[in-house]
C-alpha positions as CSV (number, residue, x, y, z in Angstrom):
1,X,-51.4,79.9,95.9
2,X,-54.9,78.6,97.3
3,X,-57.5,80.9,97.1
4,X,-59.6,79.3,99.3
5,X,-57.6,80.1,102.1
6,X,-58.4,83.3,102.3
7,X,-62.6,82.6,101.9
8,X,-63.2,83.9,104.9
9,X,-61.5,87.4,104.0
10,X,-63.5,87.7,101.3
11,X,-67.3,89.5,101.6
12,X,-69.4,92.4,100.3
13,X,-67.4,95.0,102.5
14,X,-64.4,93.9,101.2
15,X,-64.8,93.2,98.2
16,X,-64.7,96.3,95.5
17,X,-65.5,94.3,92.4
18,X,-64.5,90.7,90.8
19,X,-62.4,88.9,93.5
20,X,-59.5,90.8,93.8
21,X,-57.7,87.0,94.6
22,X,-58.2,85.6,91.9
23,X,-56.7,87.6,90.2
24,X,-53.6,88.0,92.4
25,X,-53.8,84.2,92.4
26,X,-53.5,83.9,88.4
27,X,-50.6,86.4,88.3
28,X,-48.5,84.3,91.7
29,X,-48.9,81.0,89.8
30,X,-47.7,82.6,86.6
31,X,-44.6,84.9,87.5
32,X,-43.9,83.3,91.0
33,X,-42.0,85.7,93.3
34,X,-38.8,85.1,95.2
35,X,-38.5,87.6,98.0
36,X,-36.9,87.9,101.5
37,X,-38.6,89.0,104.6
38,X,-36.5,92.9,103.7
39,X,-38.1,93.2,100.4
40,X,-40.6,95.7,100.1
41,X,-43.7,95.6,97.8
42,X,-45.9,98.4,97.0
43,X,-49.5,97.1,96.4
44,X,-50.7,100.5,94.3
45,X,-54.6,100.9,94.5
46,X,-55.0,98.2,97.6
47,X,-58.5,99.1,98.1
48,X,-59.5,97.5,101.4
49,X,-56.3,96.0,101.9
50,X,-57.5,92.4,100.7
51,X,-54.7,92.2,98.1
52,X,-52.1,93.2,100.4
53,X,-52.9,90.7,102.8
54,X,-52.8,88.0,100.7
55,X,-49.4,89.2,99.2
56,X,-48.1,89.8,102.8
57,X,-48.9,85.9,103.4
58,X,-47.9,84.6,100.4
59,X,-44.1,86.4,100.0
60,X,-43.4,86.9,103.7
61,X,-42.1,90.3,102.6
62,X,-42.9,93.7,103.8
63,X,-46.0,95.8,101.8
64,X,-46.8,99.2,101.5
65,X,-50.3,99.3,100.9
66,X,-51.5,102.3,99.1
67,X,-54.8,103.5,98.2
68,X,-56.9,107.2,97.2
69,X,-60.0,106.0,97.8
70,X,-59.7,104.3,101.0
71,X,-57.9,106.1,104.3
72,X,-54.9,104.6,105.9
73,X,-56.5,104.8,109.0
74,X,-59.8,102.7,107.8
75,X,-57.3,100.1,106.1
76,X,-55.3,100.0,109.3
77,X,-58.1,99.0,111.2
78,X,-58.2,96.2,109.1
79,X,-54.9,95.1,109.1
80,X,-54.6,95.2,112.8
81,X,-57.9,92.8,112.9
82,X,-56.2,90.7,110.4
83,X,-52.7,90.0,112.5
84,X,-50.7,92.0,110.0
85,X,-50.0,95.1,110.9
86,X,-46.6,95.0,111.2
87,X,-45.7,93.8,107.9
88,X,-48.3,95.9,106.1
89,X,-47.9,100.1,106.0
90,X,-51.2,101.8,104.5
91,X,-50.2,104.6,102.6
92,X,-53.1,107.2,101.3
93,X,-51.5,108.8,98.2
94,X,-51.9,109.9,94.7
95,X,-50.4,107.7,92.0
96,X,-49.2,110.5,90.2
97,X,-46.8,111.5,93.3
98,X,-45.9,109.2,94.9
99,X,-44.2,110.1,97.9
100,X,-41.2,107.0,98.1
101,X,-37.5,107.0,97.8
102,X,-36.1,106.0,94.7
103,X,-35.7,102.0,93.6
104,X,-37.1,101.3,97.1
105,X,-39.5,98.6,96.3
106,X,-38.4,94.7,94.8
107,X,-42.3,94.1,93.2
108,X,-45.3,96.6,92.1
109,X,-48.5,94.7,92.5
110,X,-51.5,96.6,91.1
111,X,-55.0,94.7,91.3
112,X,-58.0,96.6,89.6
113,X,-57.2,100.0,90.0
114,X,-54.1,100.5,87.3
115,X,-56.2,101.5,84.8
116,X,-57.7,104.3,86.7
117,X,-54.5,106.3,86.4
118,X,-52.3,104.9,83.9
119,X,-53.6,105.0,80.6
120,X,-51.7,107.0,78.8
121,X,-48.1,106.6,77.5
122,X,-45.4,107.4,79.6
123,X,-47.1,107.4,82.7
124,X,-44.9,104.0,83.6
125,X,-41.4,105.8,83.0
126,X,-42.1,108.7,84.8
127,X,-44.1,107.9,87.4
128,X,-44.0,104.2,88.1
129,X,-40.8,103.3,86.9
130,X,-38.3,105.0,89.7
131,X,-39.5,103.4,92.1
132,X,-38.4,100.0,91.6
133,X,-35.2,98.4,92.1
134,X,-33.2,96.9,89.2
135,X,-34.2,93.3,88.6
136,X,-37.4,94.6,90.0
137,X,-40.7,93.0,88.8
138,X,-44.6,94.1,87.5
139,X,-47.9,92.6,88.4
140,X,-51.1,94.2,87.0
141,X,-54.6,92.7,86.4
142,X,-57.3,95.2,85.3
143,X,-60.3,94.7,83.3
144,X,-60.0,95.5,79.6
145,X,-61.0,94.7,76.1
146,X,-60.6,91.5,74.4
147,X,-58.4,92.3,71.3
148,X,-60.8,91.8,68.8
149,X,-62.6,94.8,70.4
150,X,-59.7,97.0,70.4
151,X,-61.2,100.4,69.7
152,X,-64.6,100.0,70.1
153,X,-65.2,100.8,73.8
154,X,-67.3,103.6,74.0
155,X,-69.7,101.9,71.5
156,X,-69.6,98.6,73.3
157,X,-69.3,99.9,77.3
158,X,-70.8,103.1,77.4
159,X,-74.3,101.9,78.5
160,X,-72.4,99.6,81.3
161,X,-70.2,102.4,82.9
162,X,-70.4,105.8,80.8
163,X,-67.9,107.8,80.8
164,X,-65.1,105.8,82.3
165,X,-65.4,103.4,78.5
166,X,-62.2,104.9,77.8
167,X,-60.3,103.3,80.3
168,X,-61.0,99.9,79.0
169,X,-58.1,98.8,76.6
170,X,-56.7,95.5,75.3
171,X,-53.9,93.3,76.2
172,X,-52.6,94.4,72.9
173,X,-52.8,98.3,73.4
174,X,-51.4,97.9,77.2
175,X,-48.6,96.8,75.7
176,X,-48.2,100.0,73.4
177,X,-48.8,102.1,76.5
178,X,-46.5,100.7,79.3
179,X,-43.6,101.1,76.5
180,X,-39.9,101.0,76.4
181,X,-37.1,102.0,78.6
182,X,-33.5,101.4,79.0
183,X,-34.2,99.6,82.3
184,X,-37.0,96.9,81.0
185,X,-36.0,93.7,80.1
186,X,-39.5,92.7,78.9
187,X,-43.3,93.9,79.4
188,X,-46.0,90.8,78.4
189,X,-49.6,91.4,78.4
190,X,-52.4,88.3,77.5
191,X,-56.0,87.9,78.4
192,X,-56.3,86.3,81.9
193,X,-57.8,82.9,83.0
194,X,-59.7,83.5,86.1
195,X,-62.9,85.8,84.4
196,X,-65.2,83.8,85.1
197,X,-64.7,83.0,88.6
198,X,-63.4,86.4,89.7
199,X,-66.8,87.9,88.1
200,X,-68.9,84.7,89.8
201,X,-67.8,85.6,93.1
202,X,-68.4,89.3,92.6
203,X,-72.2,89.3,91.2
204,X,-72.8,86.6,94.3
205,X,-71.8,89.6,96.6
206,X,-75.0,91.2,98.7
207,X,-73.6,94.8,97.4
208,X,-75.5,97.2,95.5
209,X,-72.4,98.0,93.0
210,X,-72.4,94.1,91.9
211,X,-76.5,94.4,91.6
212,X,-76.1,96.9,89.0
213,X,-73.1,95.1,87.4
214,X,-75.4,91.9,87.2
215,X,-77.4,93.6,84.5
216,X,-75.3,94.1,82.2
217,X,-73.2,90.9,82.9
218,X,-74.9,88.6,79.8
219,X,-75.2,91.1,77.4
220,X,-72.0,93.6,77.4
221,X,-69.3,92.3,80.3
222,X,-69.1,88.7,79.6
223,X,-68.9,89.4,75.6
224,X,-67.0,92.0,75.3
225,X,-64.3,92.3,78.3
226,X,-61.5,90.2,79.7
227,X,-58.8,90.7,82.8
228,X,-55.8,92.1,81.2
229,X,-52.5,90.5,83.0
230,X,-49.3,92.8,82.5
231,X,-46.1,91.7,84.0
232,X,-43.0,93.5,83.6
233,X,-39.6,92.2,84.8
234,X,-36.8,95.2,85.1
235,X,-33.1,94.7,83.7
236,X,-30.3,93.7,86.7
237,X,-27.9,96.5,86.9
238,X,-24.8,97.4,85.3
């Protein structure tokens, strides 16, 4: 995948923190996907819709782009403008009900916004888990803690983003918390690649959020966090 194709889909109204891109990018070139133009992908916490344009362009397959924060109508607007409204659906829904048929997506894709909702353990088997297919695949990239930090968020973060410290875990401890089931084949987790460039493009941004982020940048972000990358690939069936 080339990031800089989609350059010109990238800006401070799209963008809601490190380039969402690059870190789709990372997880493509490491777990490619092989899907048919039927396939349906659920891209949970889409934001503006910049992830699930990319992944509509890049798999050819159908998307379901879902987001709490951001109305299906606003985010289709967008895709219209972008020539891809009719292989992306924006969908405005909580992630802890979900309002999909059973096993009805091939791929989950979730870009910066996982850990908002899914940190505790569990959360994957009950509310993730039935809706995707068998054979299905997992793609997540959040921010979290490097490992050798494991624990200490609150100390190390608070200053940076308060209250929401908690949510920052390691690769490790993601691991713990997605679990077991009788229908995963495997869950990996590791520290992702593209930091600095995802974070680069972000504090370049003309956006008050990435202002206040450039701050702390030096002293607590770039010492202290990482982009945790979490696939999971689903066991064929019986």
């Amino acid at each position: 995948m080339n990031v800089g194709d989609y350059k010109a889909y990238v800006s401070a109204e799209t963008m809601m923190g490190p380039n969402s891109i690059r870190i789709l990018a990372e997880l493509f070139d490491k777990y490619p996907l092989q899907l048919a133009p039927d396939d349906r992908i659920l891209d949970l916490g889409c934001g503006t819709g910049l992830t699930s344009l990319v992944i509509a362009k890049e798999t050819g397959a159908k998307v379901f782009a879902n987001d709490l924060w951001v109305s299906a109508q606003e985010n289709e607007k967008r895709f219209a403008a972008w020539g891809v409204e009719e292989q992306v659906t924006p969908v405005c829904e909580d992630a802890n009900s979900l309002p999909f048929e059973e096993q009805q997506f091939q791929v989950l894709i979730s870009i910066d916004a996982y850990h908002y909702f899914a940190g505790s353990k569990g959360f994957f088997q009950e509310k993730i888990l039935p809706f995707i297919k068998d054979a299905g695949e997992v793609l997540i990239g959040i921010p979290g803690l490097k490992d050798e930090y494991a624990g200490h968020a609150k100390e190390l973060l608070s200053d940076w983003i308060g209250e929401d410290a908690y949510m920052f875990k390691s690769p490790k401890h993601w691991k713990e918390i997605i679990g077991n089931s009788d229908r995963i084949q495997s869950v990996k987790t590791w520290e992702m690649d593209c930091f600095s460039e995802a974070w680069d493009d972000w504090l370049a941004a003309n956006n008050k959020f990435a202002l206040g982020d450039k701050k702390y940048f030096e002293a607590v972000i770039k010492p202290y966090t990482c982009f945790v990358g979490i696939y999971i690939n689903l066991k064929k069936a019986l």
